[in-house]
PQR file with spaces between the fields and no chain letter, atoms N, CA, C, O and H, PARSE charges and radii, in Angstrom:
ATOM       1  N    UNK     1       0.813   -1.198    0.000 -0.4000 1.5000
ATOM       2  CA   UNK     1       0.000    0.000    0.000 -0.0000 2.0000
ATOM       3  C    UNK     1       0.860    1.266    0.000  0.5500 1.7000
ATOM       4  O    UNK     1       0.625    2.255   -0.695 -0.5500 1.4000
ATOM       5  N    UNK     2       1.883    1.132    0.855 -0.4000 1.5000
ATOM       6  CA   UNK     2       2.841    2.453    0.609 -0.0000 2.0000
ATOM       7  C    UNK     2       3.216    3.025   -0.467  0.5500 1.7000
ATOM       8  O    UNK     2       3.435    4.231   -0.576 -0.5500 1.4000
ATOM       9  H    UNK     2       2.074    0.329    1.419  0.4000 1.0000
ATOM      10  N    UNK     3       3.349    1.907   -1.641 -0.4000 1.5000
ATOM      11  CA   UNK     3       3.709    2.179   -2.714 -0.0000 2.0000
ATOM      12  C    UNK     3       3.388    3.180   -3.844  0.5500 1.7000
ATOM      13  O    UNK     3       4.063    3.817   -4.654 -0.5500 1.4000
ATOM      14  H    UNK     3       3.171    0.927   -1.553  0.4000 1.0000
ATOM      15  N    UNK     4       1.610    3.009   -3.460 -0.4000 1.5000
ATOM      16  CA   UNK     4       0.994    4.152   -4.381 -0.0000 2.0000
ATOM      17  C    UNK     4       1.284    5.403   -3.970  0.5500 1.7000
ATOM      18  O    UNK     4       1.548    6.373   -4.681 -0.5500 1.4000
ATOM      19  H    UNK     4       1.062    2.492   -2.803  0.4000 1.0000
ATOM      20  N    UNK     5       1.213    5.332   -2.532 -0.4000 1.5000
ATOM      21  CA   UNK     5       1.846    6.615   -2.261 -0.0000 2.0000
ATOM      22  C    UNK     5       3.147    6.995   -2.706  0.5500 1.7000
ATOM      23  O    UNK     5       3.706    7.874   -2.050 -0.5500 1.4000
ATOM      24  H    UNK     5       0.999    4.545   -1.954  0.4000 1.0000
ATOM      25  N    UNK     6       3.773    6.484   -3.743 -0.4000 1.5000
ATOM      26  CA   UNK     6       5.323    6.971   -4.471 -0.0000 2.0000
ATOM      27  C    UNK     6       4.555    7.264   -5.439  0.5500 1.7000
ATOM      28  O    UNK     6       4.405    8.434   -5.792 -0.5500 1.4000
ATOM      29  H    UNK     6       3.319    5.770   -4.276  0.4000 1.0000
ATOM      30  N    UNK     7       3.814    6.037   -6.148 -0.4000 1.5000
ATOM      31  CA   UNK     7       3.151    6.278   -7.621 -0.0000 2.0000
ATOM      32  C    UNK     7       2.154    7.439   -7.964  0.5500 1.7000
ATOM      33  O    UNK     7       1.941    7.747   -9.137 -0.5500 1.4000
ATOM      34  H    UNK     7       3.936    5.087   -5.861  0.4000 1.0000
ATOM      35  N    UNK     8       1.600    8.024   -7.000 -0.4000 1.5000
ATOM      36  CA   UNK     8       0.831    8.642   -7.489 -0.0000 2.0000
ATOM      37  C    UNK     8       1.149   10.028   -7.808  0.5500 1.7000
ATOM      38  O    UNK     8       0.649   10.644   -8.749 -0.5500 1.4000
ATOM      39  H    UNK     8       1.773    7.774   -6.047  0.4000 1.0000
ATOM      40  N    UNK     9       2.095   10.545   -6.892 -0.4000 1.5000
ATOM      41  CA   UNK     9       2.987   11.700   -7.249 -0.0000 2.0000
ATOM      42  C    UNK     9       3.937   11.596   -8.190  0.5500 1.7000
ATOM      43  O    UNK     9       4.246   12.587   -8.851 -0.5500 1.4000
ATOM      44  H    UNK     9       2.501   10.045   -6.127  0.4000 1.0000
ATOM      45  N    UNK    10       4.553   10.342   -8.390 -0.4000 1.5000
ATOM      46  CA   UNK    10       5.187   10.460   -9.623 -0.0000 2.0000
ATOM      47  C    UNK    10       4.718   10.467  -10.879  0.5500 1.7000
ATOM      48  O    UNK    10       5.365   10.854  -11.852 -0.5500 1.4000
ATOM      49  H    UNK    10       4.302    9.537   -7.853  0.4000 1.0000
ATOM      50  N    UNK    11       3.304    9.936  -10.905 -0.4000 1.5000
ATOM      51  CA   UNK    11       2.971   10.071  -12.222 -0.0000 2.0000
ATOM      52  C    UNK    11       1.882   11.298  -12.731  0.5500 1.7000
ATOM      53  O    UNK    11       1.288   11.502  -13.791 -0.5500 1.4000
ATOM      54  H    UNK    11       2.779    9.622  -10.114  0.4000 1.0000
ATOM      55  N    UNK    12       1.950   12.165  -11.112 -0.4000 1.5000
ATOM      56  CA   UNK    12       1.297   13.600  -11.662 -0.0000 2.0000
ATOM      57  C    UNK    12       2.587   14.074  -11.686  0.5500 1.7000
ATOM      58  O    UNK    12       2.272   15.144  -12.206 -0.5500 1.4000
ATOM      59  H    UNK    12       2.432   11.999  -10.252  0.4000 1.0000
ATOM      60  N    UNK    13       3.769   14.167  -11.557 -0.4000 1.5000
ATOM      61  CA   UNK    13       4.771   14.535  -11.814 -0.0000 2.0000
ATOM      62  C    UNK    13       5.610   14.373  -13.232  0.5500 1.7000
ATOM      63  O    UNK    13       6.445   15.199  -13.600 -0.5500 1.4000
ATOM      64  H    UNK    13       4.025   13.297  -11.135  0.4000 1.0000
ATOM      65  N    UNK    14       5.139   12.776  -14.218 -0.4000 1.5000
ATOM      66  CA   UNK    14       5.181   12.961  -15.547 -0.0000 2.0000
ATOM      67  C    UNK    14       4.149   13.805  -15.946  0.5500 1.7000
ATOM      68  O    UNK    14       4.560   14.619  -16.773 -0.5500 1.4000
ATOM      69  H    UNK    14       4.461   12.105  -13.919  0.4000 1.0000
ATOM      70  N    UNK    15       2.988   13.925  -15.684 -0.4000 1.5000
ATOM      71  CA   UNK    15       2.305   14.027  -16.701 -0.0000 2.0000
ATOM      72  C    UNK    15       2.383   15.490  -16.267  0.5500 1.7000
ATOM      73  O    UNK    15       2.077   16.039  -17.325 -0.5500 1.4000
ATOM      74  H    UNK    15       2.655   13.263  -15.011  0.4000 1.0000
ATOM      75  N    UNK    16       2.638   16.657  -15.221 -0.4000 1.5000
ATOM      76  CA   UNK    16       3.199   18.059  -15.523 -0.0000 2.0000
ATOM      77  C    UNK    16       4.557   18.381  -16.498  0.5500 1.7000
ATOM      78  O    UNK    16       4.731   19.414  -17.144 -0.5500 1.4000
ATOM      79  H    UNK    16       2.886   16.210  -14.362  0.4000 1.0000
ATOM      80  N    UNK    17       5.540   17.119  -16.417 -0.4000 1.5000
ATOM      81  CA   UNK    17       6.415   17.702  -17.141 -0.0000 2.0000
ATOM      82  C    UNK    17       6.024   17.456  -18.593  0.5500 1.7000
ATOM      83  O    UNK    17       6.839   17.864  -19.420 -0.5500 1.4000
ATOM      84  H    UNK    17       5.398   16.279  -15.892  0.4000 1.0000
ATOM      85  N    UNK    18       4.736   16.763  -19.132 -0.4000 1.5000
ATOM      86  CA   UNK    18       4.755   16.394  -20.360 -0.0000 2.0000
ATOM      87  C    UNK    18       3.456   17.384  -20.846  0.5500 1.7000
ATOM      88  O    UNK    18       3.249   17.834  -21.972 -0.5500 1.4000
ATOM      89  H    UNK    18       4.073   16.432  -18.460  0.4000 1.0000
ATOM      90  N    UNK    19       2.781   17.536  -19.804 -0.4000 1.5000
ATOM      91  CA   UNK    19       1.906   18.907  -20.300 -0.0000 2.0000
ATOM      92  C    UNK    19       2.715   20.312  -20.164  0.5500 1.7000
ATOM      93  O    UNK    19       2.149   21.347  -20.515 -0.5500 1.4000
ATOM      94  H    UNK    19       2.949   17.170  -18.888  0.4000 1.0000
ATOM      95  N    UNK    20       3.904   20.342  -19.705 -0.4000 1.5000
ATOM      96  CA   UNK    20       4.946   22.072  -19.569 -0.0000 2.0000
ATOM      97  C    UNK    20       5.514   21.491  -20.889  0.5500 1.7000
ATOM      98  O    UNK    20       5.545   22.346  -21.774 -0.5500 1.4000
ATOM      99  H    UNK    20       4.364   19.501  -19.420  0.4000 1.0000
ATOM     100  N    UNK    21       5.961   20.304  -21.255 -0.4000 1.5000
ATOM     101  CA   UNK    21       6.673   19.915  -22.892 -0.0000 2.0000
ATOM     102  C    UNK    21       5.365   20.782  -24.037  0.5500 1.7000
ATOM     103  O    UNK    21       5.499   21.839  -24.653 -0.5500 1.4000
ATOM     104  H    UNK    21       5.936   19.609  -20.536  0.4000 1.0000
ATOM     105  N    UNK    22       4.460   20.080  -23.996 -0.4000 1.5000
ATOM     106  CA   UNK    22       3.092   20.728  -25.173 -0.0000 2.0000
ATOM     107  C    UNK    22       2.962   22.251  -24.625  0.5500 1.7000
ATOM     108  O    UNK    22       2.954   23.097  -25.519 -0.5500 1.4000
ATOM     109  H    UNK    22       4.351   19.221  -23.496  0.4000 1.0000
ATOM     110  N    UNK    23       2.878   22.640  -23.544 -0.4000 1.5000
ATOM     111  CA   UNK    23       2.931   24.107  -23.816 -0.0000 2.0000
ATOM     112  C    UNK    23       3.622   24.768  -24.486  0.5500 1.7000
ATOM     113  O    UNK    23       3.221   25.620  -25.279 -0.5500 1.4000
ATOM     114  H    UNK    23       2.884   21.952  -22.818  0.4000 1.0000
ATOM     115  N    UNK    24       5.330   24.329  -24.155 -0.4000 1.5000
ATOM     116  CA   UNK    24       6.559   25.050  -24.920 -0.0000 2.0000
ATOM     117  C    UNK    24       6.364   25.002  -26.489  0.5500 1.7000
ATOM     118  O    UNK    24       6.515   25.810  -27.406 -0.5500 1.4000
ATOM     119  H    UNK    24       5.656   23.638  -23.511  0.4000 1.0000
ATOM     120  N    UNK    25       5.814   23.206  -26.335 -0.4000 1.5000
ATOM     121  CA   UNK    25       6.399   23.553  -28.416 -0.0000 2.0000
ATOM     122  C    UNK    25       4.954   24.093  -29.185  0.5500 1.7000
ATOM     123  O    UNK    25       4.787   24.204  -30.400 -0.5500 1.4000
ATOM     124  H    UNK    25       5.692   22.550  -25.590  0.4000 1.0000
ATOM     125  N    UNK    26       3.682   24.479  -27.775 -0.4000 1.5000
ATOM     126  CA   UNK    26       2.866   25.044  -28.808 -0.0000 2.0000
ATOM     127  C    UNK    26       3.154   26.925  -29.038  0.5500 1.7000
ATOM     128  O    UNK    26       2.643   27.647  -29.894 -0.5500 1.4000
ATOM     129  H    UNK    26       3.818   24.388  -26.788  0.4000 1.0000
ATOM     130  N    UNK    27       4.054   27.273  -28.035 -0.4000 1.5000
ATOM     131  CA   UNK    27       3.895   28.823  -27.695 -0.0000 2.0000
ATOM     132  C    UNK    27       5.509   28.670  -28.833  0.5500 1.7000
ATOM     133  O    UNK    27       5.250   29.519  -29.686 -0.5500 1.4000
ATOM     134  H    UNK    27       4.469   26.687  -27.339  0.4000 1.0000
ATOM     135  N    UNK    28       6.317   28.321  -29.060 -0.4000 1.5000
ATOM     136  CA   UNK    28       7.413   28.137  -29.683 -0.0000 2.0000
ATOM     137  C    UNK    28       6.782   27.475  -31.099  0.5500 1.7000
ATOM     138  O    UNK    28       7.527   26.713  -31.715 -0.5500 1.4000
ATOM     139  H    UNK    28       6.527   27.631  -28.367  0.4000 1.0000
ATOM     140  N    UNK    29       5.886   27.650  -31.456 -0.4000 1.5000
ATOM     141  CA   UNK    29       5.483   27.340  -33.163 -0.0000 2.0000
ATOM     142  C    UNK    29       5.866   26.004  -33.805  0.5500 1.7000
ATOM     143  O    UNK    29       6.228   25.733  -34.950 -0.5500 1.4000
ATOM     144  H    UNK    29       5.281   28.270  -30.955  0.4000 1.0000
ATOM     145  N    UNK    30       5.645   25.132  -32.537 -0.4000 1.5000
ATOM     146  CA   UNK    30       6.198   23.944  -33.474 -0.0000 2.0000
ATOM     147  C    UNK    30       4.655   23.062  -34.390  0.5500 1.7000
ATOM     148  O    UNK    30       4.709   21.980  -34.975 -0.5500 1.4000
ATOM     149  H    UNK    30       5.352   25.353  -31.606  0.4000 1.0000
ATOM     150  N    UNK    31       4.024   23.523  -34.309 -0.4000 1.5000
ATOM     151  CA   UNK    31       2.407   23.199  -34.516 -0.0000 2.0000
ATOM     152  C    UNK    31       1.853   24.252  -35.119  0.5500 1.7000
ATOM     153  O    UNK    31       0.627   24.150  -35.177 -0.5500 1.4000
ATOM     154  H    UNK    31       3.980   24.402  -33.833  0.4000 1.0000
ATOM     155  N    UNK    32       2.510   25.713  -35.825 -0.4000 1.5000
ATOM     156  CA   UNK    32       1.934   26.357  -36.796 -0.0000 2.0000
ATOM     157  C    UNK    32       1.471   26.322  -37.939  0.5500 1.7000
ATOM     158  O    UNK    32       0.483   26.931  -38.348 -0.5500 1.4000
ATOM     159  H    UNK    32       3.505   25.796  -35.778  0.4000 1.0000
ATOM     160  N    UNK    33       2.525   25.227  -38.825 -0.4000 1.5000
ATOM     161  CA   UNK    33       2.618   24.960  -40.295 -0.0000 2.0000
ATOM     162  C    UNK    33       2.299   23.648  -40.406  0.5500 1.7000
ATOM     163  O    UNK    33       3.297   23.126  -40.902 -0.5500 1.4000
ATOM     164  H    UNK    33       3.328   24.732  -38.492  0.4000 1.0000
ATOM     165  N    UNK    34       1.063   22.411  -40.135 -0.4000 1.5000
ATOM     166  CA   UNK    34       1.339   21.526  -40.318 -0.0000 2.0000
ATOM     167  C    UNK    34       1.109   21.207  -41.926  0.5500 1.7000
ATOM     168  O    UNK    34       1.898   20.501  -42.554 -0.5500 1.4000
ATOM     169  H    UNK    34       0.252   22.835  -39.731  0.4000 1.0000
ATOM     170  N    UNK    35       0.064   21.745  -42.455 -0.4000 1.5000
ATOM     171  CA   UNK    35      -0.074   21.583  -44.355 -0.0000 2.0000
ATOM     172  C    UNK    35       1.068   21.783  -44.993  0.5500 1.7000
ATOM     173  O    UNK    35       1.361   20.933  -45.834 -0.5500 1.4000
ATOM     174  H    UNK    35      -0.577   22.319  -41.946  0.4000 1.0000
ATOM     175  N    UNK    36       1.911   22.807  -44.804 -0.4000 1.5000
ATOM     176  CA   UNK    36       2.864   22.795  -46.103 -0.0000 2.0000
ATOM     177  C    UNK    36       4.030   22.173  -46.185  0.5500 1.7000
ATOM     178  O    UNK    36       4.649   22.135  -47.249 -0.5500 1.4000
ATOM     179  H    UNK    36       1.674   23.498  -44.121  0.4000 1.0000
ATOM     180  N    UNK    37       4.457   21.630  -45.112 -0.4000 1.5000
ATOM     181  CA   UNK    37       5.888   20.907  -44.725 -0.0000 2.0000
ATOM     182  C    UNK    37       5.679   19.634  -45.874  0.5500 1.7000
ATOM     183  O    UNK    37       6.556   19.249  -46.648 -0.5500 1.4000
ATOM     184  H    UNK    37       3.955   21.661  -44.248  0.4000 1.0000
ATOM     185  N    UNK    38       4.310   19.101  -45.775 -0.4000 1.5000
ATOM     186  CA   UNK    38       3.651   17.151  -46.121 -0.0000 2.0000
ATOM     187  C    UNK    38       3.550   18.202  -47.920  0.5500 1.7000
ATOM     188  O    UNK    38       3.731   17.517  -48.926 -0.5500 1.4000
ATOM     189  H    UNK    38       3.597   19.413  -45.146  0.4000 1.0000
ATOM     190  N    UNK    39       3.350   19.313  -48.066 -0.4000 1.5000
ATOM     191  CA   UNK    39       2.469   19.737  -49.604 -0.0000 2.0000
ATOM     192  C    UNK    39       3.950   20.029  -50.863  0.5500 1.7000
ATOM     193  O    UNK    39       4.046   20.032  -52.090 -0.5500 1.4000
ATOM     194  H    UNK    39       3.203   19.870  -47.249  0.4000 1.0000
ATOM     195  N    UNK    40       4.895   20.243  -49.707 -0.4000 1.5000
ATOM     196  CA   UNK    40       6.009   20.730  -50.517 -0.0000 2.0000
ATOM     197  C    UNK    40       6.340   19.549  -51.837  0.5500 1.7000
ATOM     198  O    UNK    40       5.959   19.834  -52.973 -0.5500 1.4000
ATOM     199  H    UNK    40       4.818   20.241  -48.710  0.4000 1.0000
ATOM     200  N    UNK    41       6.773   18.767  -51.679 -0.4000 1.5000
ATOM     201  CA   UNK    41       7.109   17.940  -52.484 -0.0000 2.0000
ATOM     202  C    UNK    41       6.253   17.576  -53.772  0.5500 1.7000
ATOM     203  O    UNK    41       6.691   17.580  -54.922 -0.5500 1.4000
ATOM     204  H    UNK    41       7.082   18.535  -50.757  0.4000 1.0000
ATOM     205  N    UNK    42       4.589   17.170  -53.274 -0.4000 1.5000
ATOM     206  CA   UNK    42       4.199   17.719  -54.552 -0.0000 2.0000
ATOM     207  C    UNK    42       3.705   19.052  -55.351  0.5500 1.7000
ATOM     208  O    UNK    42       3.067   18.948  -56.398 -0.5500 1.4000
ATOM     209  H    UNK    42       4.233   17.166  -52.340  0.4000 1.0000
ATOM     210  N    UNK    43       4.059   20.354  -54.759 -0.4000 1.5000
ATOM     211  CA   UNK    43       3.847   21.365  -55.048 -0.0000 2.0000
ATOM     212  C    UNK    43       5.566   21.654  -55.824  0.5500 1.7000
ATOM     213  O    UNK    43       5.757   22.672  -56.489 -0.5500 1.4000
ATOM     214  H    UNK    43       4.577   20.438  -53.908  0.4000 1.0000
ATOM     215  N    UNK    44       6.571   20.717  -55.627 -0.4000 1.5000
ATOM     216  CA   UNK    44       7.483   21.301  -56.000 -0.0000 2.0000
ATOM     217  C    UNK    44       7.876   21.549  -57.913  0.5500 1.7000
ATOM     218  O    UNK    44       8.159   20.576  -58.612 -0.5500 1.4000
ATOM     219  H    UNK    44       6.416   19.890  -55.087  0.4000 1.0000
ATOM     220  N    UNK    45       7.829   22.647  -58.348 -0.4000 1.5000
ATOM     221  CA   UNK    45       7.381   22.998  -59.422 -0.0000 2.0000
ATOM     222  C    UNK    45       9.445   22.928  -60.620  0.5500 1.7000
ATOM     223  O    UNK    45       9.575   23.047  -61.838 -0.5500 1.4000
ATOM     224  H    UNK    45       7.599   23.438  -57.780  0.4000 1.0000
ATOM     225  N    UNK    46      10.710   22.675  -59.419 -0.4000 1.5000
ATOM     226  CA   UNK    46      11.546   22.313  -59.930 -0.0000 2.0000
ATOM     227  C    UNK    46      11.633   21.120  -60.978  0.5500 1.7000
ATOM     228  O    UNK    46      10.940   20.156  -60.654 -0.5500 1.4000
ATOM     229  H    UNK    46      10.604   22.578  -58.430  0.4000 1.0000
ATOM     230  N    UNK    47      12.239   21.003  -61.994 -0.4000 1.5000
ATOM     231  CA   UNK    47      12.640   19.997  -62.912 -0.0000 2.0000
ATOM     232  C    UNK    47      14.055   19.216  -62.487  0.5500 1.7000
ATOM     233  O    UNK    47      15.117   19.520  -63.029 -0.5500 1.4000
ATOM     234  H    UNK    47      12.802   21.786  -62.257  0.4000 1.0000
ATOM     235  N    UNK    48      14.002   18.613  -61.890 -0.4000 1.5000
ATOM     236  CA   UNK    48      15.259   17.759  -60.865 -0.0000 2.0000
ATOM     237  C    UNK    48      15.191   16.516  -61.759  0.5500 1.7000
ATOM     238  O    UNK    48      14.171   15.894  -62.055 -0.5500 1.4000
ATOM     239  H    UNK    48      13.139   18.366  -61.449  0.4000 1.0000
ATOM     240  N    UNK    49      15.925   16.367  -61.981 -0.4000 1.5000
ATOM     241  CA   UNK    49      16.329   14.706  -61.964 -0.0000 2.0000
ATOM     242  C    UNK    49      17.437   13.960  -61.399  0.5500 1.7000
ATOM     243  O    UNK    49      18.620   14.290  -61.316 -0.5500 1.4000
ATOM     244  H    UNK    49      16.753   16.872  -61.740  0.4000 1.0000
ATOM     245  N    UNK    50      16.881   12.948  -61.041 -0.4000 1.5000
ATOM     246  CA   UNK    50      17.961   12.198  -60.268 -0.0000 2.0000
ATOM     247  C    UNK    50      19.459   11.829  -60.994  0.5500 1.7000
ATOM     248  O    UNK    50      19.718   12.311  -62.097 -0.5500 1.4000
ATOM     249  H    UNK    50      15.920   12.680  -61.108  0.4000 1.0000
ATOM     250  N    UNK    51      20.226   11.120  -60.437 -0.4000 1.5000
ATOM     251  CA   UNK    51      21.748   10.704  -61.100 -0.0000 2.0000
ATOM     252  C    UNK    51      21.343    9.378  -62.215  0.5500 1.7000
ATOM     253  O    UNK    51      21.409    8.976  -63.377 -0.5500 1.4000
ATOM     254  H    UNK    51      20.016   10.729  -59.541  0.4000 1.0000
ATOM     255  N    UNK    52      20.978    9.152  -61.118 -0.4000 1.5000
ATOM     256  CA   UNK    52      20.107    7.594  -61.969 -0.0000 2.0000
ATOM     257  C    UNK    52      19.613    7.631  -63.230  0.5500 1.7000
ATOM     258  O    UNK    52      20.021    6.909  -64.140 -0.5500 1.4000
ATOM     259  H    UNK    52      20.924    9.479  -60.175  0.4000 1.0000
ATOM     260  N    UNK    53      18.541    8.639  -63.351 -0.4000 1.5000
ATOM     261  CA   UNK    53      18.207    8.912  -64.261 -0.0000 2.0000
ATOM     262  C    UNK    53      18.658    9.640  -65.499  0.5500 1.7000
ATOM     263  O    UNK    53      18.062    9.572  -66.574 -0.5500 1.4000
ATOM     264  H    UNK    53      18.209    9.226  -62.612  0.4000 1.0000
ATOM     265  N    UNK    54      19.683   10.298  -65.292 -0.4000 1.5000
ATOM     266  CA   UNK    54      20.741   10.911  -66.325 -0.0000 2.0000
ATOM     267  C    UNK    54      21.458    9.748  -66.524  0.5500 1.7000
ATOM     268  O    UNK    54      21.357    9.517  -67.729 -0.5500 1.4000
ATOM     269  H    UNK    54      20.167   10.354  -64.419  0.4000 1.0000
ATOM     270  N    UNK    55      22.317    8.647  -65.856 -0.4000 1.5000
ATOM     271  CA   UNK    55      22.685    7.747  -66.082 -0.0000 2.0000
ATOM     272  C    UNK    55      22.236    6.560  -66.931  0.5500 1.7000
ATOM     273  O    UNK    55      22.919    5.642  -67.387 -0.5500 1.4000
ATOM     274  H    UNK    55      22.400    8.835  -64.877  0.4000 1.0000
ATOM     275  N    UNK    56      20.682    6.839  -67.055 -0.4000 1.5000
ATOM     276  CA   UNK    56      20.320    6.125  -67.732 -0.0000 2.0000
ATOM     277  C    UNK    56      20.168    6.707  -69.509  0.5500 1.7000
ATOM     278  O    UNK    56      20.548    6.172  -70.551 -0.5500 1.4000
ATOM     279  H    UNK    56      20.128    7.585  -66.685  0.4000 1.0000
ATOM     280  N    UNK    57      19.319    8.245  -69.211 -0.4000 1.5000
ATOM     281  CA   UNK    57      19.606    8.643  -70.625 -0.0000 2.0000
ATOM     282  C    UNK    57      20.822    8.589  -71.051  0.5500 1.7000
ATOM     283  O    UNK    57      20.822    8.097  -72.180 -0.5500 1.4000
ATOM     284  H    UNK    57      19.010    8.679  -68.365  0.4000 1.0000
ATOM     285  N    UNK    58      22.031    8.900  -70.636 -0.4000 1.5000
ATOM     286  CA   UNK    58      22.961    9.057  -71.311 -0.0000 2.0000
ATOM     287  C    UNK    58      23.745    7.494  -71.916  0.5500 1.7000
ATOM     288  O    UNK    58      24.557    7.271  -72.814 -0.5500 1.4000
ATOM     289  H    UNK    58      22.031    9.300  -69.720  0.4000 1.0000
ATOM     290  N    UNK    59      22.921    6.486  -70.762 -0.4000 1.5000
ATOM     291  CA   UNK    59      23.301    5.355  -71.580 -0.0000 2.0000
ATOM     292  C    UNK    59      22.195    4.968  -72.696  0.5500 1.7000
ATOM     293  O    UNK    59      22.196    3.829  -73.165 -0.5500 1.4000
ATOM     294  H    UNK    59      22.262    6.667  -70.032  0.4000 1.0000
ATOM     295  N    UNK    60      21.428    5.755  -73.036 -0.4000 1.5000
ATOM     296  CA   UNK    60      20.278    5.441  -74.130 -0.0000 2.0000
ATOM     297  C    UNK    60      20.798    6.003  -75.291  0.5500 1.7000
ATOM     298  O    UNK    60      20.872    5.356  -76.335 -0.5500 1.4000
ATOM     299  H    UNK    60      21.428    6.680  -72.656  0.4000 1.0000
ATOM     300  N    UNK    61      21.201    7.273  -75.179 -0.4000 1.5000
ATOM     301  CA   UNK    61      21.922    7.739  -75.903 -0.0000 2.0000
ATOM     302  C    UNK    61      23.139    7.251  -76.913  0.5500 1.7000
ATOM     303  O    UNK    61      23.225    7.529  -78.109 -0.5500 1.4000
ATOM     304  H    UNK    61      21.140    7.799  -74.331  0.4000 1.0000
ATOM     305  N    UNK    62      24.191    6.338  -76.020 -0.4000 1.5000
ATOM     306  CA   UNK    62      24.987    5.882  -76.771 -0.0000 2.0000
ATOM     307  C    UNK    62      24.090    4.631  -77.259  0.5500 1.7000
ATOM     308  O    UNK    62      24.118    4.742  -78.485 -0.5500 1.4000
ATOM     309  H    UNK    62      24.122    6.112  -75.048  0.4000 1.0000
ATOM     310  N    UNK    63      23.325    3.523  -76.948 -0.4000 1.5000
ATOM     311  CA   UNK    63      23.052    2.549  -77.582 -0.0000 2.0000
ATOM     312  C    UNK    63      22.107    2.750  -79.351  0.5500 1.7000
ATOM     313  O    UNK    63      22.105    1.834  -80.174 -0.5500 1.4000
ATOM     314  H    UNK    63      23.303    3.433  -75.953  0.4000 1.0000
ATOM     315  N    UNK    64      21.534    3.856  -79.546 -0.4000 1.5000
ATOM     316  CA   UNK    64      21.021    4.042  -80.419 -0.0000 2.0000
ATOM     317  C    UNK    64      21.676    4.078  -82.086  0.5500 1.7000
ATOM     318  O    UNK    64      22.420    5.020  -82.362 -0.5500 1.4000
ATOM     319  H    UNK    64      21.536    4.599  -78.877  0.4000 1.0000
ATOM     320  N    UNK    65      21.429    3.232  -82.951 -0.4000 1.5000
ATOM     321  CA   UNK    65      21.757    3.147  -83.822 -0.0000 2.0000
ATOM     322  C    UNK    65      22.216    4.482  -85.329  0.5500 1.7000
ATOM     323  O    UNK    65      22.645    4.072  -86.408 -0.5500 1.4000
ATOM     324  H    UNK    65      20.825    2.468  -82.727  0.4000 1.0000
């Protein structure tokens, strides 16, 4: 029985330090932008190509008759 009496303060003691954690990263903007971080990639309007893929045209290139 003594025991809860450790447990029960310790685990209002996580759960203040994990509700003072969500305060910080909500007043510190970590939860402002969640749409555009996930939108970037297909919004990205660059013409990139990979190595791979130059590696491959350029071996298409030489095989052509």
């Amino acid at each position: 029985m003594s025991v809860i009496f450790l447990l029960i303060p310790l685990s209002i003691a996580f759960a203040a330090a994990f509700l003072a954690a969500f305060i910080w990263a909500v007043r510190s903007g970590q939860y402002e932008d969640t749409c555009t971080p996930s939108m970037r990639p297909l919004l990205d309007e660059k013409n990139t190509t990979s190595e791979s893929t130059k590696k491959f045209e350029s071996n298409q290139s030489f095989n052509k008759p």
